[in-house]
N, C-alpha and C positions, 0 to 999 in steps of 0.2 A: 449842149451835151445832154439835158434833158430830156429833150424832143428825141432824142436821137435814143436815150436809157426807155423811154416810153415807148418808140417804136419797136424797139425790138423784141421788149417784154411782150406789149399785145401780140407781136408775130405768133408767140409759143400757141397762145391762144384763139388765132383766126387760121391755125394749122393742127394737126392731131397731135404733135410733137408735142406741146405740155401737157395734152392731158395721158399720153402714153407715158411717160416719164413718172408724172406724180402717179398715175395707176401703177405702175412696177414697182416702184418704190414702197409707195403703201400697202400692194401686195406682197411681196416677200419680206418686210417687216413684219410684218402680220403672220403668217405662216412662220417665221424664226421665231418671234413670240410667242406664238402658242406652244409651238413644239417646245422650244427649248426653257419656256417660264410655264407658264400655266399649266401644260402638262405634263413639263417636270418638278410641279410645287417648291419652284422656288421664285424669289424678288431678283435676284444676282442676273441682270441683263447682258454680261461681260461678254457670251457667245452672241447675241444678238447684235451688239455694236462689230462683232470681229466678223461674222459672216455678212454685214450690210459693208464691207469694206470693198465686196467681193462685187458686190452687185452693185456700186459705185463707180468702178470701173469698168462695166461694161455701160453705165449710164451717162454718163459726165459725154462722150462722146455724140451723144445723137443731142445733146443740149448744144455743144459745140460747132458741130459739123456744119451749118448754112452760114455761122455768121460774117466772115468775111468770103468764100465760096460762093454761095448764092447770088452775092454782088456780083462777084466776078463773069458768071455766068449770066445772069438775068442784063449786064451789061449796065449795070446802075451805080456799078463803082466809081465812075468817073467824076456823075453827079455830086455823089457823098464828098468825096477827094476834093473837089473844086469848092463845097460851100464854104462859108466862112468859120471855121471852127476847127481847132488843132487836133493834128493826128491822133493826140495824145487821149485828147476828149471822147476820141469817136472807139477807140481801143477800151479806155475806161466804162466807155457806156455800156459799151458790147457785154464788154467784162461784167459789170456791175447786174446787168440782166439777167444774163444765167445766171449768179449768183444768188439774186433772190429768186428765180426758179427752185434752183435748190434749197433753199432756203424755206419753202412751203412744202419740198419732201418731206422736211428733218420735222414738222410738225406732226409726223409720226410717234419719234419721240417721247414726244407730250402725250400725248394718247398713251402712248404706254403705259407711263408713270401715273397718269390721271385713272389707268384700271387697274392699274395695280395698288393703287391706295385705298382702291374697297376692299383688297383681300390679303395687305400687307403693309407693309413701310418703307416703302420705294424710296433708295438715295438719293434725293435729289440735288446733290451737288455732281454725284457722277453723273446721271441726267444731262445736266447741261453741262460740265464738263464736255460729255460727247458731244452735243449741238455742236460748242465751241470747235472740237474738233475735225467732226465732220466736214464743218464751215473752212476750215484752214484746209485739209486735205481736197476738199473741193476746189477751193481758190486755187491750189495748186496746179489739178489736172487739168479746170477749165483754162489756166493759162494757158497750157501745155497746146489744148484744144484750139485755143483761137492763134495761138502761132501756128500751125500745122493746118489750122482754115485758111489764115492766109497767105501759104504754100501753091495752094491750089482752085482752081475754079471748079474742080468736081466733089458732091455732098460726099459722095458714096466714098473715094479716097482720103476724105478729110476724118469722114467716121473709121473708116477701117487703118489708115496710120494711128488714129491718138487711140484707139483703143491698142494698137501694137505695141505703141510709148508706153501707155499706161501697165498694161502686162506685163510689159519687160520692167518695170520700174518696178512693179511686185514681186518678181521676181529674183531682186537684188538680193535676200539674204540667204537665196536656194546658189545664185551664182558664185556668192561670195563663199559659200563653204566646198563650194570645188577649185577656187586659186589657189596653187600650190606658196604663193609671197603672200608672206602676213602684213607687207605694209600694201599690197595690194588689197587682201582681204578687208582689212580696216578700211581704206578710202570707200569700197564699195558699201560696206555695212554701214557707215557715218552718213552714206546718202540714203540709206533707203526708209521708201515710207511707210511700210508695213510696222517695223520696229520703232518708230516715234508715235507711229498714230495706236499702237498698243497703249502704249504708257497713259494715254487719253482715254484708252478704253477701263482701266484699270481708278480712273477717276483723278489720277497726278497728272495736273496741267505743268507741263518744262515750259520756261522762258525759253531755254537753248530750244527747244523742238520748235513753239511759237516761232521766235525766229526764222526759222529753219524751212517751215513753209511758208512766211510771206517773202521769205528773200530769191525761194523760187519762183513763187506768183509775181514778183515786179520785174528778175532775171526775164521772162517768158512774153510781159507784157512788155517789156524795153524791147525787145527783139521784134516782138511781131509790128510795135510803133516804127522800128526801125526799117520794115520789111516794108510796110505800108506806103511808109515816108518816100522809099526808094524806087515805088512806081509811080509815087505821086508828079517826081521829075523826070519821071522815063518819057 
């Protein structure tokens, strides 16, 4: 599983795809910090973590997009499939990769709060609070991502479905307010991740929301093990 967490990671980086990511990333943090702390004289980062939500979603997909895809294509899936090491490991690995890709975005973050301390008193339990949150909302989508990778042998369809998923999952509390049934209403708004990952934003870490995005990230990665598993004996 290790070999396999390592390989993948170095991929980001003997390809442009991690360093575009961490570049977008720490540019539009950058730009929403300035604008909306520094040059509106204030420490309250609240818009900064709401509008990095935004550009989250269109990112988490190009982290996602080759890792079970590319196999498929490049014809190396069989090899991976056949060595000695469970489905479950190679799914975890994957997983576990982009994770800490993402994970060297969010040190943006930090940076923040580290300039904002020469000209203020940055909170730093919301701070990390947000990491925290970020980290859970990302687990999420990259699930999302790597079941929908392995859907398909094409990068380009793998990237342009999860960022579809993704959309539409942000989406949930614009749809939710056009159902005419309020026990409809509620089931859509209970899933959506805009309104838990607020709450993150605001500095209140929920156990129910915690919950709530790792029980999609295992939902997502159970399936895609399972999607794996079932070409593994095709």
């Amino acid at each position: 599983m290790f070999a396999i967490f390592k390989r993948e990671l170095a991929a980001y980086f003997t390809s442009p795809v991690g360093y575009v990511v961490i570049a977008a990333f720490m540019m539009f943090n950058g730009i929403f910090f300035y604008v909306q702390c520094l040059f509106a004289g204030t420490s309250n980062l609240y818009n900064v973590f709401q509008n990095m939500f935004a550009i989250v979603l269109f990112l988490i997909p190009l982290i996602t997009m080759r890792l079970f895809s590319e196999e498929r294509k490049n014809r190396t899936e069989q090899a991976l499939l056949t060595a000695p090491v469970k489905i479950v490991s190679i799914v975890c690995a994957k997983f576990l990769s982009a994770l800490v890709l993402l994970a060297f975005c969010l040190s943006a973050y930090i940076i923040d709060g580290i300039i904002l301390a020469f000209i203020a008193s940055p909170d730093w339990g919301v701070i990390f609070g947000n990491v925290l949150a970020m980290l859970l909302l990302g687990s999420a989508f990259i699930s999302i991502g790597i079941f929908i990778s392995s859907l398909t042998e094409s990068v380009i369809i793998a990237a342009v479905f999860s960022f579809a998923a993704n959309f539409i999952i942000s989406l949930a509390d614009t749809i939710a307010s056009t159902v005419p049934w309020q026990w409809l209403k509620d089931l859509i708004v209970s899933i959506s991740f805009q309104a838990r990952y607020s709450d993150f934003t605001l500095g209140l870490i929920s156990f129910s929301d915690t919950v709530f995005f790792l029980t999609v990230t295992l939902l997502f990665l159970f399936l895609t093990d399972r999607v794996i598993d079932r070409r593994r004996w095709a």
